[in-house]
C-alpha positions as CSV (number, residue, x, y, z in Angstrom):
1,X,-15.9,-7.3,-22.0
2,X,-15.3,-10.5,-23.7
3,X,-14.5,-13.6,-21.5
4,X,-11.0,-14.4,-21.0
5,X,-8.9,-17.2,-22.8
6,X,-5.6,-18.4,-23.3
7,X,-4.6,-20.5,-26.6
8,X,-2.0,-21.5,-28.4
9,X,-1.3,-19.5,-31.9
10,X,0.8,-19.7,-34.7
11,X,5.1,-21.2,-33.8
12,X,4.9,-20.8,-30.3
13,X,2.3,-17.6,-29.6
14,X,0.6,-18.1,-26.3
15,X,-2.6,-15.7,-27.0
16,X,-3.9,-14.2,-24.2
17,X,-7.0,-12.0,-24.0
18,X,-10.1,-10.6,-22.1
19,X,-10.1,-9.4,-18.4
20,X,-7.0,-10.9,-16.1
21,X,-8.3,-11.1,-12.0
22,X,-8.8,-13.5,-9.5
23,X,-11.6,-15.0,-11.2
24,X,-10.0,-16.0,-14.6
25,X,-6.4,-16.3,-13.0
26,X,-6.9,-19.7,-11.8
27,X,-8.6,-21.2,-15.1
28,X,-6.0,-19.2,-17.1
29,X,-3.2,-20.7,-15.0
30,X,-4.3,-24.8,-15.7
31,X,-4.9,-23.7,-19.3
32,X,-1.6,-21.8,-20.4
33,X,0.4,-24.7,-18.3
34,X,-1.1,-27.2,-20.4
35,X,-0.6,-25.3,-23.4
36,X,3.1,-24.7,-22.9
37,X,3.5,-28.2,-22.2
38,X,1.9,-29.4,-25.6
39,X,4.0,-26.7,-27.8
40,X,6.5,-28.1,-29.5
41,X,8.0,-25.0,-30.6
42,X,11.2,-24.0,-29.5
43,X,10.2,-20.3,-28.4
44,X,7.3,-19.1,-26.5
45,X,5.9,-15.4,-26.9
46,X,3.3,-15.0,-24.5
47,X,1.0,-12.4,-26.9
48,X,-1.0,-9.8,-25.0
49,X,-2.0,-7.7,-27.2
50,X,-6.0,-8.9,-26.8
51,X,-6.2,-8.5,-23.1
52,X,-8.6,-5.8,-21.8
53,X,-7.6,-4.9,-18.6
54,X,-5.7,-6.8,-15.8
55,X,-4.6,-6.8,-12.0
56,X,-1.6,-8.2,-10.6
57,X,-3.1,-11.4,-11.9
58,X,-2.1,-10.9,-14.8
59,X,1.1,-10.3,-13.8
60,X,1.7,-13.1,-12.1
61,X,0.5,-15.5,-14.8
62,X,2.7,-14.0,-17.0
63,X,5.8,-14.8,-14.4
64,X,4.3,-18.6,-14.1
65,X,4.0,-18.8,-18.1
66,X,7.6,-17.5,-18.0
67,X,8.9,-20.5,-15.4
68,X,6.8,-23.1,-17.4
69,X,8.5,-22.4,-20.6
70,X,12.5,-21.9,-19.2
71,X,11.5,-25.1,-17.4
72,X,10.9,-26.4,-20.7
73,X,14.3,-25.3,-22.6
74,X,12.1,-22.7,-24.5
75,X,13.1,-18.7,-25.1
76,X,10.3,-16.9,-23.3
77,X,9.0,-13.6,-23.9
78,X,6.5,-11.0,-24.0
79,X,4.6,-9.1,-27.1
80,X,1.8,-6.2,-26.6
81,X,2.1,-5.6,-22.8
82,X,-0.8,-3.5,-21.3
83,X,-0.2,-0.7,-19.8
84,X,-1.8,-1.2,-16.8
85,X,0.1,-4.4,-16.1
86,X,3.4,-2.6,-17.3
87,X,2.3,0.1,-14.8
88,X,2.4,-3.1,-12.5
89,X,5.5,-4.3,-13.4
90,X,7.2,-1.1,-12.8
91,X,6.2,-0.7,-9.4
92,X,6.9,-4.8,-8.5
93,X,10.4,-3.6,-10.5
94,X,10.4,-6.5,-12.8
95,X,9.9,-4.4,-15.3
96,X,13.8,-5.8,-17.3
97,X,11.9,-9.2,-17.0
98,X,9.1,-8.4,-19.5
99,X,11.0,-6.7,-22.3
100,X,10.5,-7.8,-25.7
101,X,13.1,-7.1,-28.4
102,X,11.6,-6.3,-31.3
């Protein structure tokens, strides 16, 4: 398993990969904060189409990446969900939240 990063891609892509769990969560957390913060793009698409596996964690950051960037002014949403964390999402039933129109 690779190690887990967040960074910040091409017009607003926040690229998130490896493993998502209580050990990277908090790391992951300061890191895509900071990130959004520095974007100056208008829209965010939080890009998971690199991560490997994920608990709630990962579910949770996304929700947090989410409030950063409407905090911001910025359109937020989500490309390449897993499907364990969209396993996840349908039993927390925030499911409607994480839909991406493609």
């Amino acid at each position: 398993m690779s190690e887990s990063a967040v960074r910040l891609g091409d017009a607003g892509e926040l690229l998130i990969s490896g493993v998502l769990d209580y050990r990277s969560g908090p790391g992951l957390r300061k890191q895509g904060q900071a990130l959004i913060k520095s974007s100056q793009a208008p829209a965010l698409v939080l890009d998971c189409s690199a991560v490997e596996k994920s608990s709630s964690v990962g579910l949770a950051l996304l929700l947090a990446f989410m409030r950063d960037g409407q905090a911001l002014g910025k359109a937020v949403s989500v490309r390449a969900l897993p499907e364990d964390m969209r396993e996840i999402a349908e039993v927390s039933g925030v499911t409607e939240i994480f839909a991406h129109p493609q």
